[in-house]
N, C-alpha and C positions, 0 to 999 in steps of 0.2 A: 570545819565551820568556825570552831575557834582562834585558829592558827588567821584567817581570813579577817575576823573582826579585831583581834589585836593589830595584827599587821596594817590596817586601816584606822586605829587609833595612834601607831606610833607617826604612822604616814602626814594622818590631820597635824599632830604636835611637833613633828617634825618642820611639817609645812609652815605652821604661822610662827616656830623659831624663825626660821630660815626668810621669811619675806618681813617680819615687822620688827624683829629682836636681835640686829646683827653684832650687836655687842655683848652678848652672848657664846655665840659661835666664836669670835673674833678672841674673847676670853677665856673658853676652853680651850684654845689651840695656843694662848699664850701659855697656861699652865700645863698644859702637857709640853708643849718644849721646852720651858722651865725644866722641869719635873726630868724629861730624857737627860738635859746639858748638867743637873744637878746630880743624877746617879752616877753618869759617864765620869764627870770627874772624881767625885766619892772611889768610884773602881779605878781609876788612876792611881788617885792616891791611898790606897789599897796595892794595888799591883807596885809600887814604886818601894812601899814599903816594908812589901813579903820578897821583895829581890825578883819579878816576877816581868820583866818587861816586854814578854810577849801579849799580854793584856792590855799593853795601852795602844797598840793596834785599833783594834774594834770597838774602844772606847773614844779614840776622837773621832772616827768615824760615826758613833753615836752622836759626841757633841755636834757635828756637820748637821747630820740630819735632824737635831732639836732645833737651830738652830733653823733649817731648812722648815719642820713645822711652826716655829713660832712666825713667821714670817707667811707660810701659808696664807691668811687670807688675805693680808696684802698682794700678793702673786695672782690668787684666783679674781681679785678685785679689778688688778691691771692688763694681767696677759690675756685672759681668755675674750673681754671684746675687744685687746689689740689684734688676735691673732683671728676673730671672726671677720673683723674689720677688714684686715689686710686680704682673708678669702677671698669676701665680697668685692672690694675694689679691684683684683683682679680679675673677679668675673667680669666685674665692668669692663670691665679692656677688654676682655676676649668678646664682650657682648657687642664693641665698637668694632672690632675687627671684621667677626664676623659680617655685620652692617656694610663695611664698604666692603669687604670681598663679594657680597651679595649670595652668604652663604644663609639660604633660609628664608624669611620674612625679613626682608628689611625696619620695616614700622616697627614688627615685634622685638628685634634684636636692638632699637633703639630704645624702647620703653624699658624693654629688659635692663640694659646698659644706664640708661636713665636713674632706675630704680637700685640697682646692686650700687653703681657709685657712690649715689647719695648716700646709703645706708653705709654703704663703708666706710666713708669719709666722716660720718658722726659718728660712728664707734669710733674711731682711730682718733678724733680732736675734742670727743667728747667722753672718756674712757672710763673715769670716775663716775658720771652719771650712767652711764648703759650697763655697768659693773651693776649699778646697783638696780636698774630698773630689770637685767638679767635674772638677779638675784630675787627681787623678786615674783616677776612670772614661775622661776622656776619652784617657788614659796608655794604661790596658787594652785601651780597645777601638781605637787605632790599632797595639796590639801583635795585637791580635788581626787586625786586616784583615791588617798584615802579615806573620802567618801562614800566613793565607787566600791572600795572594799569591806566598809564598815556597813553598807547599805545591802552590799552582796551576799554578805557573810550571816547578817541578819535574816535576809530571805528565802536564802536555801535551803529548802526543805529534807528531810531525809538524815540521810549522811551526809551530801554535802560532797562526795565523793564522784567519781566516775560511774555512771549508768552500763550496768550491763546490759546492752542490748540482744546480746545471742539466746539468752534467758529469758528475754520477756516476751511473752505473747501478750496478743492482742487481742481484746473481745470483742 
């Protein structure tokens, strides 16, 4: 029951990080790849000057991926409704095709096609804004689970746990 109602407190704080506060997020991720590109080189130049140049392997490859988190929410800002976008407008196409092969509903395989292009074609020319309107829905609805969980974890009676039914009689 505990486990339940934290997990639905970190859920809510999570949540209206993530949808009202993205500089923030935007900001821990610059300091954490900071933080990777600044050890990785410290152990360079560490391994460089214990005569040790099997360590600087793993170490640029650290600096890579600091460098690949600092840049993180820029990437998740851009690619994920380019790469939604680009789904959807090909559904659209498939949903055109379908239409004149006269595979299905014709009416529905237009509306369908209708509907998936457009939305693809404003993710894709409008990237920055559905980034962030992405961002956040996905704010609300982890505010909302963690509701769900904070409200759940509060009302379960008992333990809270799995009901043994083989054990229970009924009066």
């Amino acid at each position: 029951m505990k486990n339940i109602t934290a997990k639905g407190v970190v859920l809510i704080i999570s949540g209206i990080i993530i949808a009202f506060f993205p500089g923030i997020i935007s900001s821990l991720f610059y300091f954490i790849g900071i933080t990777i590109i600044l050890f990785c080189v410290i152990n360079i130049i560490k391994s460089l000057v214990t005569s040790n140049p099997v360590a600087v392997v793993p170490n640029v490859i650290g600096i890579i991926l600091g460098g690949a988190v600092t840049s993180l929410p820029h990437f998740v800002q851009t690619i994920i409704p380019l790469t939604i976008g680009l789904i959807l407008a090909f559904n659209g196409l498939d949903f055109i095709a379908k239409a004149i092969n006269n595979v299905g509903s014709r009416i529905l395989n237009v509306i369908l096609a209708v509907v998936t292009l457009g939305l693809g074609c404003t993710l894709i020319f409008h990237i920055v804004k559905a980034g962030n309107a992405i961002r956040i829905i996905a704010g609300l609805v982890m505010v909302g689970a963690g509701v769900y969980d904070f409200i759940s974890g509060k009302t379960s009676g008992g333990s809270g746990g799995i009901i043994d039914v083989n054990n229970y009689s009924v009066k």
